[in-house]
Each structure stands twice: as structure tokens, then as C-alpha cells.
PDB file of N, H, CA, C and O in Angstrom:
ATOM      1  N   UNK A   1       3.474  22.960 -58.820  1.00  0.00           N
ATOM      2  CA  UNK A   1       2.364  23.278 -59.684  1.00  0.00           C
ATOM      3  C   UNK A   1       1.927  24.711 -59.401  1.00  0.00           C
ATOM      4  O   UNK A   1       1.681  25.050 -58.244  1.00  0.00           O
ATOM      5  N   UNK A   2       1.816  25.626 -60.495  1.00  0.00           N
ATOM      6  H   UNK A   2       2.017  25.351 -61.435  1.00  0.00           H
ATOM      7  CA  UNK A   2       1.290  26.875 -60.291  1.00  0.00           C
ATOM      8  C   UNK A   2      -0.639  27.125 -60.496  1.00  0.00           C
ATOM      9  O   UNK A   2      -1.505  26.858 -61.330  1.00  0.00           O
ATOM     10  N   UNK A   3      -0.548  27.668 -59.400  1.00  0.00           N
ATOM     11  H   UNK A   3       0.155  27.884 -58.723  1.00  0.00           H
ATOM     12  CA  UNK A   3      -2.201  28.046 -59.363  1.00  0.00           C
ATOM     13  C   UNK A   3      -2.407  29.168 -60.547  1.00  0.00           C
ATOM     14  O   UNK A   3      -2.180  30.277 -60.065  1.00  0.00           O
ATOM     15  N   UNK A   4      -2.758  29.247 -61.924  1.00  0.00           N
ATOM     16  H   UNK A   4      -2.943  28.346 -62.316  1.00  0.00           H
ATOM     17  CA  UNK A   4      -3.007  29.816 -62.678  1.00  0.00           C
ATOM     18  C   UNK A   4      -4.503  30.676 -61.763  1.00  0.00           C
ATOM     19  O   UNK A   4      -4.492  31.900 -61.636  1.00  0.00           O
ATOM     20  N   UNK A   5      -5.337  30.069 -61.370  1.00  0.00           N
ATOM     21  H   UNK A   5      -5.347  29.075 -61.473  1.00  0.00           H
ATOM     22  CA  UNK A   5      -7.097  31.077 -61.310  1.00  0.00           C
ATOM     23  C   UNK A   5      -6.760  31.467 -60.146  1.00  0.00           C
ATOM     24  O   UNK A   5      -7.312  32.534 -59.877  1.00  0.00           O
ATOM     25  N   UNK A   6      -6.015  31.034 -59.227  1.00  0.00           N
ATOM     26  H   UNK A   6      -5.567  30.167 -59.445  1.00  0.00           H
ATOM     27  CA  UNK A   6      -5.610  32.100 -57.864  1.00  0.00           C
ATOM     28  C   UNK A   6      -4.938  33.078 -58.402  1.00  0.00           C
ATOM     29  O   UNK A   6      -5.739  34.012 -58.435  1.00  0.00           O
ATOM     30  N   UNK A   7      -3.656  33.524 -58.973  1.00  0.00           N
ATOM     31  H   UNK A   7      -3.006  32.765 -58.946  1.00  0.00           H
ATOM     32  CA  UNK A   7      -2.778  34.188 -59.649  1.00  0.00           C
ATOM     33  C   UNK A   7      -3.567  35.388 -60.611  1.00  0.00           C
ATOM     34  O   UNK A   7      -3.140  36.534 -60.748  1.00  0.00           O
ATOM     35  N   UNK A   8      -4.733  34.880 -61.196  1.00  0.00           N
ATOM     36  H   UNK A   8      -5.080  33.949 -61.085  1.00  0.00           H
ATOM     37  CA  UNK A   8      -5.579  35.689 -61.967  1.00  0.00           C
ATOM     38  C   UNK A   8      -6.556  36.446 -60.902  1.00  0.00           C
ATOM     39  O   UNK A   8      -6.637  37.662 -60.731  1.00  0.00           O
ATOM     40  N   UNK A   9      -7.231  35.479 -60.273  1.00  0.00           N
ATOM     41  H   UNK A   9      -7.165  34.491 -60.413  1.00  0.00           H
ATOM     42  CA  UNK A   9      -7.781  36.158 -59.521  1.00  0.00           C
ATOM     43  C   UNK A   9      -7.411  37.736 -58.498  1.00  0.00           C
ATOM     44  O   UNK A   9      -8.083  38.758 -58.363  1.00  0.00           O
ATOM     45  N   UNK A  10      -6.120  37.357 -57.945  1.00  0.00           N
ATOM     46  H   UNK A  10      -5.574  36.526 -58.055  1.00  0.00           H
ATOM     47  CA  UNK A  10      -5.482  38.125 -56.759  1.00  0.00           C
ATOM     48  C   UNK A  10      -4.304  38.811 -57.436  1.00  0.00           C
ATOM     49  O   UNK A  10      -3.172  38.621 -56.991  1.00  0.00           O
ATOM     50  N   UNK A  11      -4.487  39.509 -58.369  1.00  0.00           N
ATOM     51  H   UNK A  11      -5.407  39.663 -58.730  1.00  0.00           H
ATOM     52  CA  UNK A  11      -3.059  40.085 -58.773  1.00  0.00           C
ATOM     53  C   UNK A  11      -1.853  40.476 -57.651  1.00  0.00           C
ATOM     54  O   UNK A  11      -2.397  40.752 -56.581  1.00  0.00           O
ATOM     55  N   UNK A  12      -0.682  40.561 -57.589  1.00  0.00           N
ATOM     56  H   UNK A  12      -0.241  40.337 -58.458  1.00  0.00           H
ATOM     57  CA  UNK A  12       0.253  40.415 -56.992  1.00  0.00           C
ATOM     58  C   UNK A  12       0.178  39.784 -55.468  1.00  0.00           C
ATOM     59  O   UNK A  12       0.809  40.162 -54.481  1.00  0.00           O
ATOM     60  N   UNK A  13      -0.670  38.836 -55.556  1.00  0.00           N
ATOM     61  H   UNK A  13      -1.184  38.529 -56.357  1.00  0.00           H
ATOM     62  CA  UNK A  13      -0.966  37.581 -54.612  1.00  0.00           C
ATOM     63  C   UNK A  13       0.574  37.231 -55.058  1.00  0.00           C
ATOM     64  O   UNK A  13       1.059  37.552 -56.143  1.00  0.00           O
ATOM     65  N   UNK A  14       1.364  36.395 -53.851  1.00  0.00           N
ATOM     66  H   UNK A  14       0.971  36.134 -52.969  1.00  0.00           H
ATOM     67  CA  UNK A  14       2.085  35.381 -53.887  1.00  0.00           C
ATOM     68  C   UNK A  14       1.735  34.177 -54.946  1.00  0.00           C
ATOM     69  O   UNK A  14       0.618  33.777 -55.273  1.00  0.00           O
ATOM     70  N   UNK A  15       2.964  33.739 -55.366  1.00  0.00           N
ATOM     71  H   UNK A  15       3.872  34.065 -55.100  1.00  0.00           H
ATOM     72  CA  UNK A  15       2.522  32.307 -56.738  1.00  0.00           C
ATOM     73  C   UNK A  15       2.176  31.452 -55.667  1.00  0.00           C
ATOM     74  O   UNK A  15       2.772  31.573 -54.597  1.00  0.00           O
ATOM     75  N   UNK A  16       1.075  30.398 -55.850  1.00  0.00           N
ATOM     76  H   UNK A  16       0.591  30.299 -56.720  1.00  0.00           H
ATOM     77  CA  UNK A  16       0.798  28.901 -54.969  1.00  0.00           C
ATOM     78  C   UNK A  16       1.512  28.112 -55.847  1.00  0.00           C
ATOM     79  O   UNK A  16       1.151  28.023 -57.021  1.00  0.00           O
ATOM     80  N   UNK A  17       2.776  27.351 -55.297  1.00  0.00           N
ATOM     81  H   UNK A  17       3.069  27.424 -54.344  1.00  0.00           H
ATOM     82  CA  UNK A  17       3.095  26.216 -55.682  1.00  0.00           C
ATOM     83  C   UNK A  17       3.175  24.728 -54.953  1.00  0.00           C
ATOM     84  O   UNK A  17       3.512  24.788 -53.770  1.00  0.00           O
ATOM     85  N   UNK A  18       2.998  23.819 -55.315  1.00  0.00           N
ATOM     86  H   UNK A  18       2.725  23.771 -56.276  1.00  0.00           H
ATOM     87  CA  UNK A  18       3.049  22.823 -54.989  1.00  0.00           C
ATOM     88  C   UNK A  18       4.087  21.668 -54.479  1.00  0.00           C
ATOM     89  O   UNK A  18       4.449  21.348 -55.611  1.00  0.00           O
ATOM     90  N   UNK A  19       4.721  20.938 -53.759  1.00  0.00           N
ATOM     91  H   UNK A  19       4.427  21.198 -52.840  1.00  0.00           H
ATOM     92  CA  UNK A  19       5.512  20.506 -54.385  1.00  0.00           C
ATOM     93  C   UNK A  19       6.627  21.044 -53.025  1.00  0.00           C
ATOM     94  O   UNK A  19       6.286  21.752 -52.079  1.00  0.00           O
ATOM     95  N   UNK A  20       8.174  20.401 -53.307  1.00  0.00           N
ATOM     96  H   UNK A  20       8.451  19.826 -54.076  1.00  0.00           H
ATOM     97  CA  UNK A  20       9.045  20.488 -52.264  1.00  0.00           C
ATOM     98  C   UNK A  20       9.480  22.209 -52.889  1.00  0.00           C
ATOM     99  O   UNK A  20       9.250  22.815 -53.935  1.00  0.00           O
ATOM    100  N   UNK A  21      10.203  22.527 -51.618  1.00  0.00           N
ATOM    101  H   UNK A  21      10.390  22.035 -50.768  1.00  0.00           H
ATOM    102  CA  UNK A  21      11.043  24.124 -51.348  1.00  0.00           C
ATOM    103  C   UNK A  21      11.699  24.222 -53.376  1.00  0.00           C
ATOM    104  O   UNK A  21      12.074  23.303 -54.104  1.00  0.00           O
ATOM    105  N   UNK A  22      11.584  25.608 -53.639  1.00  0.00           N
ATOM    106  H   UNK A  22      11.280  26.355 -53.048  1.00  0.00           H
ATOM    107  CA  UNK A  22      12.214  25.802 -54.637  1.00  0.00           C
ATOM    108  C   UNK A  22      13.214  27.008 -54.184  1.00  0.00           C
ATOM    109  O   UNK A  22      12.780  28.155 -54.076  1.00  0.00           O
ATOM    110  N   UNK A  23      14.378  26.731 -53.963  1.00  0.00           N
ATOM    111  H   UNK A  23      14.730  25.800 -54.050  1.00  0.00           H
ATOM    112  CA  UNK A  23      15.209  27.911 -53.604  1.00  0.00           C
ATOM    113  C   UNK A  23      15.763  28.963 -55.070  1.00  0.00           C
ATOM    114  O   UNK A  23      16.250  30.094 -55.072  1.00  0.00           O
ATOM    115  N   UNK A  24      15.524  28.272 -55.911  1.00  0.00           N
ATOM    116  H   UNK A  24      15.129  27.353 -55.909  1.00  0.00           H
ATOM    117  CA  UNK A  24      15.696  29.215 -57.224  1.00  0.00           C
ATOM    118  C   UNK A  24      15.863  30.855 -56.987  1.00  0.00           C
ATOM    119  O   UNK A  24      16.852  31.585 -57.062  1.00  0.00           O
ATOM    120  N   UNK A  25      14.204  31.166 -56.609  1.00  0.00           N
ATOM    121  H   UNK A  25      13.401  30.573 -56.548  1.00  0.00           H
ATOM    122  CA  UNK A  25      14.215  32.509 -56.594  1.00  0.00           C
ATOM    123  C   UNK A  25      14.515  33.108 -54.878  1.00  0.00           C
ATOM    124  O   UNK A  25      14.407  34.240 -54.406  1.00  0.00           O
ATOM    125  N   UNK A  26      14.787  32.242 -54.464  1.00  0.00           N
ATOM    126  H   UNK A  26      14.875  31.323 -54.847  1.00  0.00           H
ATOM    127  CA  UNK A  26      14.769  33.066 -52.725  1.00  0.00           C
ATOM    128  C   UNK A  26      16.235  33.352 -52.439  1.00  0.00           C
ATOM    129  O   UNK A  26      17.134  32.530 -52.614  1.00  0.00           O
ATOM    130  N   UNK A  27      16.387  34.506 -52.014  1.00  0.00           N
ATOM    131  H   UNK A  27      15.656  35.174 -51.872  1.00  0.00           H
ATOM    132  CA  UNK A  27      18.091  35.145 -51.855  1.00  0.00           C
ATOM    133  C   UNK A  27      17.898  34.575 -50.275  1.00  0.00           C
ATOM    134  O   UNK A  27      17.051  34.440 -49.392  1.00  0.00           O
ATOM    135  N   UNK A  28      19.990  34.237 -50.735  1.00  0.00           N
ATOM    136  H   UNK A  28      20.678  34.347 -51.453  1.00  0.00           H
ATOM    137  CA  UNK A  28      19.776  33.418 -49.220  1.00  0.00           C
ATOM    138  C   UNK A  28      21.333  34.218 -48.938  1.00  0.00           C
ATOM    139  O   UNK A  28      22.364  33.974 -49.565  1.00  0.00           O
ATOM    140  N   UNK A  29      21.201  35.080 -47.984  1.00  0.00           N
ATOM    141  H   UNK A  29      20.363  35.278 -47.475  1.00  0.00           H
ATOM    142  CA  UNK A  29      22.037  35.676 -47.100  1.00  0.00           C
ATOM    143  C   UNK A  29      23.595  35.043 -46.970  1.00  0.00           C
ATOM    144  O   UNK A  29      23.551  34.005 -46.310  1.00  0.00           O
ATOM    145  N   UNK A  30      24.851  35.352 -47.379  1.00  0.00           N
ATOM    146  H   UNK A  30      24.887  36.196 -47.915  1.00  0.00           H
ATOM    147  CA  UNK A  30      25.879  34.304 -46.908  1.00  0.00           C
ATOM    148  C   UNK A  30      25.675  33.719 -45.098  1.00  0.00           C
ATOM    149  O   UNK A  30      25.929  32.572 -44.730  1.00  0.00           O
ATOM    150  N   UNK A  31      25.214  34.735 -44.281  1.00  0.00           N
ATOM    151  H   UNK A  31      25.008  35.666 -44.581  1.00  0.00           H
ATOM    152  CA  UNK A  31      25.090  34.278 -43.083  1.00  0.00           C
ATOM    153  C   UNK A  31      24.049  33.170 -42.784  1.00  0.00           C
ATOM    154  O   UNK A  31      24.066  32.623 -41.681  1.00  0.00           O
ATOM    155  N   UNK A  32      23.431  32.931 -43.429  1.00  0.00           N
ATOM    156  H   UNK A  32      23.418  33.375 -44.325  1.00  0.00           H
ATOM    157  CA  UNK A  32      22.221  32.403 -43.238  1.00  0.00           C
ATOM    158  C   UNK A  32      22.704  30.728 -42.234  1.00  0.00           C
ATOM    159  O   UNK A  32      23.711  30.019 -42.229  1.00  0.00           O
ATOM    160  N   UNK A  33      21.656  30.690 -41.657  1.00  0.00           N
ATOM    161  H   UNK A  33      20.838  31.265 -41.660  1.00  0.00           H
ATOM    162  CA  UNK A  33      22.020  29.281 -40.554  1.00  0.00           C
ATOM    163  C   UNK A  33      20.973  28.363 -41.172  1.00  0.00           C
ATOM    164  O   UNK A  33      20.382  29.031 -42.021  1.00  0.00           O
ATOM    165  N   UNK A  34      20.477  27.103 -41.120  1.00  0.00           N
ATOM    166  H   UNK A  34      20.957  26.561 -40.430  1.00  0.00           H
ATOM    167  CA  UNK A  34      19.324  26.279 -41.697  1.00  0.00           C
ATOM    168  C   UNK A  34      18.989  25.341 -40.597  1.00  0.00           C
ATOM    169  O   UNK A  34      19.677  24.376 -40.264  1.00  0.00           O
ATOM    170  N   UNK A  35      18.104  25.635 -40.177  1.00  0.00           N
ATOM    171  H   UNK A  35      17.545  26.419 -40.447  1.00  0.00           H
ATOM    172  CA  UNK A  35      17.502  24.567 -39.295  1.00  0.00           C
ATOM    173  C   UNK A  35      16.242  23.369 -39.653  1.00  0.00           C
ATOM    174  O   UNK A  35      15.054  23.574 -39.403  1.00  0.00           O
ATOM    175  N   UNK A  36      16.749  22.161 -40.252  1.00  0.00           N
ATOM    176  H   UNK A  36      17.713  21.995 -40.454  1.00  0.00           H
ATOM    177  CA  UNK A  36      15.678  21.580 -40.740  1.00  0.00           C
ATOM    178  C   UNK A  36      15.463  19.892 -39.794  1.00  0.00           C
ATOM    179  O   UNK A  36      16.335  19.164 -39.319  1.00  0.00           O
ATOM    180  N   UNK A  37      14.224  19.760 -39.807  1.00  0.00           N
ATOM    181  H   UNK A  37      13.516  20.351 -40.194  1.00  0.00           H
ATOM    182  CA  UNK A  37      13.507  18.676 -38.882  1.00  0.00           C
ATOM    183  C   UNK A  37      12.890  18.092 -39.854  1.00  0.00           C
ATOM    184  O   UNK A  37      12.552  18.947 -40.672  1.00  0.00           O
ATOM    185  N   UNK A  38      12.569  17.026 -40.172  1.00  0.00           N
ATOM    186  H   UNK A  38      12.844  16.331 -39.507  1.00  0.00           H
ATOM    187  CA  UNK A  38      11.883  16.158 -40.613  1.00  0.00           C
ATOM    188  C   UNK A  38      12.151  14.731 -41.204  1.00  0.00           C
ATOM    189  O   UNK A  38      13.182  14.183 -40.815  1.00  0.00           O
ATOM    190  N   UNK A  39      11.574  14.244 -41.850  1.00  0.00           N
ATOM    191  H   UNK A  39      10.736  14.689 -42.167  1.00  0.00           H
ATOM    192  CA  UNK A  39      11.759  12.483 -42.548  1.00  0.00           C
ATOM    193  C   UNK A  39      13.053  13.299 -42.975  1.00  0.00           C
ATOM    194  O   UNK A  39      13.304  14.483 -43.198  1.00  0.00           O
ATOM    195  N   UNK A  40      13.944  11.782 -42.983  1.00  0.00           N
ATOM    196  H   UNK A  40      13.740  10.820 -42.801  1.00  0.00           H
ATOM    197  CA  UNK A  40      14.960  12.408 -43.928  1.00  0.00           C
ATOM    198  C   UNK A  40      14.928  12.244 -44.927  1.00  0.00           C
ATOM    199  O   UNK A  40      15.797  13.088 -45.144  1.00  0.00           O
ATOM    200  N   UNK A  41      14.670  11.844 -46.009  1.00  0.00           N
ATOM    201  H   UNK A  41      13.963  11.158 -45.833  1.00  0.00           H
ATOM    202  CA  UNK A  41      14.104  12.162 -47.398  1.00  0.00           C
ATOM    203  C   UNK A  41      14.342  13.528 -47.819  1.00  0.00           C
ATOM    204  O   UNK A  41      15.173  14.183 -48.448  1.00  0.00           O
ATOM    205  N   UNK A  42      13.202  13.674 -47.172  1.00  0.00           N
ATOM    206  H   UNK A  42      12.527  13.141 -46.661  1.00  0.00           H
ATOM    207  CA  UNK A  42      12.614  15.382 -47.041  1.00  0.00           C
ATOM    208  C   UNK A  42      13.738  16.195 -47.031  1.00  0.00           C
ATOM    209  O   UNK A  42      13.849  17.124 -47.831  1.00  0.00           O
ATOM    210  N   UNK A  43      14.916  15.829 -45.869  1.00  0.00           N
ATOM    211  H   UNK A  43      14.826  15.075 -45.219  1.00  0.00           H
ATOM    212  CA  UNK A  43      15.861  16.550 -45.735  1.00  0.00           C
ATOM    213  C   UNK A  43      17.018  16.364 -46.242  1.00  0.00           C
ATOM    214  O   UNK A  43      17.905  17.207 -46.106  1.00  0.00           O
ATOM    215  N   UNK A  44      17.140  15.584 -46.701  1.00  0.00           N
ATOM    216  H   UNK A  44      16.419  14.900 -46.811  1.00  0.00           H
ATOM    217  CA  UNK A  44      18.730  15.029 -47.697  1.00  0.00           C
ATOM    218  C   UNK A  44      17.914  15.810 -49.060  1.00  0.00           C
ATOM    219  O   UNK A  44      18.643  16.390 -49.864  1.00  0.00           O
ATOM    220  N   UNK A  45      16.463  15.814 -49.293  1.00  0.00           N
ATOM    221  H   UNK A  45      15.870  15.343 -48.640  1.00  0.00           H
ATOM    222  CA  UNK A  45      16.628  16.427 -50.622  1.00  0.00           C
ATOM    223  C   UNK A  45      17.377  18.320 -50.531  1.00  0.00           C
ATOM    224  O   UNK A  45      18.204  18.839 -51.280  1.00  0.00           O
ATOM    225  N   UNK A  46      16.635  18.931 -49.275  1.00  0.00           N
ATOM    226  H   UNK A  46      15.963  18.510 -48.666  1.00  0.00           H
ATOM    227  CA  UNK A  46      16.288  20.377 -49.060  1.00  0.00           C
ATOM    228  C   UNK A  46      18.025  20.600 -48.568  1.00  0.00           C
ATOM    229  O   UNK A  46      18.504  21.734 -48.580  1.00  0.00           O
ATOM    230  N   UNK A  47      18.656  19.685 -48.253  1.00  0.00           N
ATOM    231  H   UNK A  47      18.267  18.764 -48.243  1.00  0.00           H
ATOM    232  CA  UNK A  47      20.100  19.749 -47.843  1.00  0.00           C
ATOM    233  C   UNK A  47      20.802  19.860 -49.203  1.00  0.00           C
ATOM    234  O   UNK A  47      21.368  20.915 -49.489  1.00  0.00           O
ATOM    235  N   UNK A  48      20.795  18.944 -49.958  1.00  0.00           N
ATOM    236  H   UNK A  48      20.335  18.086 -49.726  1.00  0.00           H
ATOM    237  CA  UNK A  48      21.541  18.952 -51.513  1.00  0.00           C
ATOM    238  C   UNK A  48      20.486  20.365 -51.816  1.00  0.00           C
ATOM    239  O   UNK A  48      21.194  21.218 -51.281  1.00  0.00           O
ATOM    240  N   UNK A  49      19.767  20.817 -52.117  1.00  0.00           N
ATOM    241  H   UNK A  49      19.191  20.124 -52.552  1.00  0.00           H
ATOM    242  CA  UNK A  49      18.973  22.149 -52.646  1.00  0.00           C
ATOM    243  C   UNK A  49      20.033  23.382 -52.246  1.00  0.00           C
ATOM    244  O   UNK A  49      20.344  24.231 -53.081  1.00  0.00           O
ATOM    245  N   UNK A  50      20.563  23.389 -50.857  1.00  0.00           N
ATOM    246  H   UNK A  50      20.310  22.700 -50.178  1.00  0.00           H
ATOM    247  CA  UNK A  50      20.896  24.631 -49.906  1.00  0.00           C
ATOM    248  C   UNK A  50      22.431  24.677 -50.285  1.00  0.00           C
ATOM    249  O   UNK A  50      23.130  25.685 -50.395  1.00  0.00           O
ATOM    250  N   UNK A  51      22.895  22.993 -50.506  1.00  0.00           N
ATOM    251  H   UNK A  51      22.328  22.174 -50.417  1.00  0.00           H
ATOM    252  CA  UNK A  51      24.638  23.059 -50.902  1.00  0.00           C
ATOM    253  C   UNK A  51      24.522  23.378 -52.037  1.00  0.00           C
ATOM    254  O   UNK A  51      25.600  23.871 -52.370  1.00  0.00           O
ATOM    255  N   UNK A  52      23.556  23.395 -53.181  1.00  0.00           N
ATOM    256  H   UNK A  52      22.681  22.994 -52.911  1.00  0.00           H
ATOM    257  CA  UNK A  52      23.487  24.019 -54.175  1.00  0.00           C
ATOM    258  C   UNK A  52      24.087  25.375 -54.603  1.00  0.00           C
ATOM    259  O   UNK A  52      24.977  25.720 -55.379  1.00  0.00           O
ATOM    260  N   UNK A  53      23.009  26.157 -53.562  1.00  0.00           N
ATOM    261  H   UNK A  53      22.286  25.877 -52.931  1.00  0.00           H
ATOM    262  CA  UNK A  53      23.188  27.403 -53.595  1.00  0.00           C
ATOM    263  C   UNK A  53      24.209  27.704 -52.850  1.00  0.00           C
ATOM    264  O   UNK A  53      23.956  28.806 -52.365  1.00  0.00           O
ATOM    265  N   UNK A  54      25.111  27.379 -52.529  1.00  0.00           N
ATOM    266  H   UNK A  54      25.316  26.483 -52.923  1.00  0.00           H
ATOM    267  CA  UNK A  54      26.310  27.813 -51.608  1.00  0.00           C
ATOM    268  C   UNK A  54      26.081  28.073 -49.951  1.00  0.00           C
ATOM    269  O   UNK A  54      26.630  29.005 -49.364  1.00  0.00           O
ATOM    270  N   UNK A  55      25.430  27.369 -49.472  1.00  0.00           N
ATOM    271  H   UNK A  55      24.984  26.612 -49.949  1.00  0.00           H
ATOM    272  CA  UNK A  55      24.815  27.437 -48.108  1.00  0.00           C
ATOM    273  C   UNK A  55      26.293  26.401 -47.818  1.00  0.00           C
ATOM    274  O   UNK A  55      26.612  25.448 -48.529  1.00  0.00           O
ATOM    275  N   UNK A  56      27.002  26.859 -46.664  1.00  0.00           N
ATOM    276  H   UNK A  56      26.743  27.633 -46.086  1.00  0.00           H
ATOM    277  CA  UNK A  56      27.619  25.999 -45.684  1.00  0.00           C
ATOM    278  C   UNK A  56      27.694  25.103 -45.376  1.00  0.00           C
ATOM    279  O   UNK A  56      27.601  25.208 -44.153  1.00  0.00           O
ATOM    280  N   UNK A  57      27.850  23.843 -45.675  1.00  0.00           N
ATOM    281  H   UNK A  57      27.926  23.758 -46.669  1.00  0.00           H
ATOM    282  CA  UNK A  57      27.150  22.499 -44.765  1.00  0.00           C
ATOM    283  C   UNK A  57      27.464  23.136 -43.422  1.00  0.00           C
ATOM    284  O   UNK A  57      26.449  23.824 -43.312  1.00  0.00           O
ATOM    285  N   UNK A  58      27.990  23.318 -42.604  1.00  0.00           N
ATOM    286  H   UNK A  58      28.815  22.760 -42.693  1.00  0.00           H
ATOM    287  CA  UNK A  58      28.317  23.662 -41.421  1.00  0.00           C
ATOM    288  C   UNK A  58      27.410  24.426 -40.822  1.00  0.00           C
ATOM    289  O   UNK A  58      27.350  24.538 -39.598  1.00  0.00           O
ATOM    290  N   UNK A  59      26.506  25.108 -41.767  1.00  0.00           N
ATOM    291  H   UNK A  59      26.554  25.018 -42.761  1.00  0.00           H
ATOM    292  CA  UNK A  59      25.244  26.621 -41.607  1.00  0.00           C
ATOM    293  C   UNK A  59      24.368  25.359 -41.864  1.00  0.00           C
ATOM    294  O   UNK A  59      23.292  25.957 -41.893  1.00  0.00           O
ATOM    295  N   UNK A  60      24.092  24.298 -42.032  1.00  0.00           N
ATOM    296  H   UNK A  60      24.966  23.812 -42.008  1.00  0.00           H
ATOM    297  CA  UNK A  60      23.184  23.582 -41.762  1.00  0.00           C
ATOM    298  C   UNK A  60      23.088  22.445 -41.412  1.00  0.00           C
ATOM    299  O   UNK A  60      23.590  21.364 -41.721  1.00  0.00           O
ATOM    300  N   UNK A  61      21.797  23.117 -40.159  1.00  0.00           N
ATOM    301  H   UNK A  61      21.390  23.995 -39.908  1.00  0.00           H
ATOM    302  CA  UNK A  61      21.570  21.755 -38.777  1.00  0.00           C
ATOM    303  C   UNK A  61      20.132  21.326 -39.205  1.00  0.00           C
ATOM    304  O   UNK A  61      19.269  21.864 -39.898  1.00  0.00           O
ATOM    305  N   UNK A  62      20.245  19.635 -38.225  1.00  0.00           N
ATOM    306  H   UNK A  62      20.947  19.198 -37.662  1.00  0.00           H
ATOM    307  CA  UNK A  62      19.371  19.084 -38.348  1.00  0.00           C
ATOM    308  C   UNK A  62      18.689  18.251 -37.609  1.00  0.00           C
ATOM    309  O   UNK A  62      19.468  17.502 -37.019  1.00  0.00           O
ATOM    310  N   UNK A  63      17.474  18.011 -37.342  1.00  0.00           N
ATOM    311  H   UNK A  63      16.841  18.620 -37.821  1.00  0.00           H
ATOM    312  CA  UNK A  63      17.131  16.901 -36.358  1.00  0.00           C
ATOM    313  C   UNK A  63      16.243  15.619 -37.102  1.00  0.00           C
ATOM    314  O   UNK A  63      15.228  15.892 -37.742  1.00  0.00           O
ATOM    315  N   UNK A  64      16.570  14.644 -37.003  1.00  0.00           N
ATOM    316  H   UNK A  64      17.395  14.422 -36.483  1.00  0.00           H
ATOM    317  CA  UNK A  64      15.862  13.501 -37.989  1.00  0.00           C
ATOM    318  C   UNK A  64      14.598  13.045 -36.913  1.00  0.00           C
ATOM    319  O   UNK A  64      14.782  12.953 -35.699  1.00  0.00           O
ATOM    320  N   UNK A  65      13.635  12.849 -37.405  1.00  0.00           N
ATOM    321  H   UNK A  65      13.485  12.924 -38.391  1.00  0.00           H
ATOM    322  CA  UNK A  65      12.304  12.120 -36.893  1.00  0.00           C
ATOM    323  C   UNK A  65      11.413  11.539 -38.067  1.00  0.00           C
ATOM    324  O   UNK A  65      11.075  11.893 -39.197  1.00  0.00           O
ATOM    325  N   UNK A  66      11.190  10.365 -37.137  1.00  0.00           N
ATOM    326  H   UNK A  66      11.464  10.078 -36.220  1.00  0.00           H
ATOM    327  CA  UNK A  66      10.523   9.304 -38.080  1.00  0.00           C
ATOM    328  C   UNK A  66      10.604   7.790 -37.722  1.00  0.00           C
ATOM    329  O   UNK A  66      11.301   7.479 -36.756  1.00  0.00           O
ATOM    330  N   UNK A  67       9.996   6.895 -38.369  1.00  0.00           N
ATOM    331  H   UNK A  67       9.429   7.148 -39.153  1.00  0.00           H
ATOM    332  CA  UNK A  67      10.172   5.306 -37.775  1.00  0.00           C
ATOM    333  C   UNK A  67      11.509   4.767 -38.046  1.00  0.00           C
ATOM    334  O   UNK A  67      12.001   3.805 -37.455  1.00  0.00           O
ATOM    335  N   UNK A  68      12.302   5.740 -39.377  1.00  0.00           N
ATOM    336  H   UNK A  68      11.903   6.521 -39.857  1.00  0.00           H
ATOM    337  CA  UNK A  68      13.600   5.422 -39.078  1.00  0.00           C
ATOM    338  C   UNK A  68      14.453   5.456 -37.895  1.00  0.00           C
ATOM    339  O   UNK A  68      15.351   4.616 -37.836  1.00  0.00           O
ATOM    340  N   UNK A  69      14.314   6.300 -36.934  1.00  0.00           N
ATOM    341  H   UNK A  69      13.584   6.983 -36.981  1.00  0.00           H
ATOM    342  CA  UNK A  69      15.248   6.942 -35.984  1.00  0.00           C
ATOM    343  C   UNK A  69      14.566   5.982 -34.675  1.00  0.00           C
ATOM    344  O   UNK A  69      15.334   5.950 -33.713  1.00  0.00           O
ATOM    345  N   UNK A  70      13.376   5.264 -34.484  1.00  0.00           N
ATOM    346  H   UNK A  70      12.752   5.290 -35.265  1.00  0.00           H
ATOM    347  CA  UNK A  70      13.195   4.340 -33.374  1.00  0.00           C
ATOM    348  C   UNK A  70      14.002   2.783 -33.302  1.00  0.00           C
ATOM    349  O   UNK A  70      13.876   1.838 -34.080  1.00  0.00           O
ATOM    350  N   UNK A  71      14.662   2.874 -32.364  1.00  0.00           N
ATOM    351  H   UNK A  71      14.764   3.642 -31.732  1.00  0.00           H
ATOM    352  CA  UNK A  71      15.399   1.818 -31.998  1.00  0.00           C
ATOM    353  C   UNK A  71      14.442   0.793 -31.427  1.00  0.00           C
ATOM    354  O   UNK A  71      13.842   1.183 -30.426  1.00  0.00           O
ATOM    355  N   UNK A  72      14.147  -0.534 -31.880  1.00  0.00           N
ATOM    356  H   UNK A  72      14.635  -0.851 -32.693  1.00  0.00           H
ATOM    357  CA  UNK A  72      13.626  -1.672 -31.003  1.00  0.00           C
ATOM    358  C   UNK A  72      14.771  -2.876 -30.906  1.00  0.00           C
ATOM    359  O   UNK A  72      15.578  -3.410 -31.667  1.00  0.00           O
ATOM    360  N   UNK A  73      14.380  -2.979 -29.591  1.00  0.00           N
ATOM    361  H   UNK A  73      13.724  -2.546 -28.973  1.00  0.00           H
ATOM    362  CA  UNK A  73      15.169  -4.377 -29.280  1.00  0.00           C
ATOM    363  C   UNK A  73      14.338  -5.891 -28.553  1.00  0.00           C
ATOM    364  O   UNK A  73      14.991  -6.913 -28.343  1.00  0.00           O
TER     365      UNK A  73
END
């Protein structure tokens, strides 16, 4: 979601958006490495986003946390 009255307010303010990573407009380096942590949700989406753009799977690591990743016995 774009903040239209911030945007007016603050001319060449950064856009406020809402909402998961949009890699659209962000140049991403061929070197680039990705280090992402979180629910995996979160990260299977921002992972398919990065193979999008031609990011490596191999250039991107990850650590999962969450009630998924606790083992009870």
C-alpha cells in the first residue's frame, strides 16, 4: 500500500509501502549473497521473489525459526 499524504507531504521522501519485499525496483548485484531468517512462509515467498530475479539459489542462505522447527517428544 502506498502512503499517498506522506509522499505529498515529504517530497522525495522514500515511497511507504506496505506489505512483503518488492524486489521489482531494487538492482540486485550478480554477486549478491541473501541471508534470510524467519517463519518460513515468509521465506519460501522472498526465496521464489530472489529466483525470480536471477539470484543463485546457492547465493541464498537460510535459517528457519518458528513452532514449526520445535521438536517435542
Amino acid at each position: 500500500m502506498h502512503d499517498a499524504a506522506a509522499a505529498e507531504s515529504c517530497p522525495g521522501a522514500p515511497t511507504l509501502r506496505r506489505g512483503r519485499v518488492d524486489f521489482t525496483d531494487l538492482p540486485i548485484p550478480p554477486e549478491t549473497r541473501v541471508y534470510l531468517c524467519g517463519p518460513l512462509p515468509f521465506m519460501l515467498g522472498i526465496r521464489d521473489a530472489l529466483l525470480d530475479r536471477n539470484v543463485p539459489a546457492d547465493h541464498i542462505h537460510y535459517e528457519v525459526f518458528g513452532p514449526e522447527t520445535c521438536a517435542t517428544t
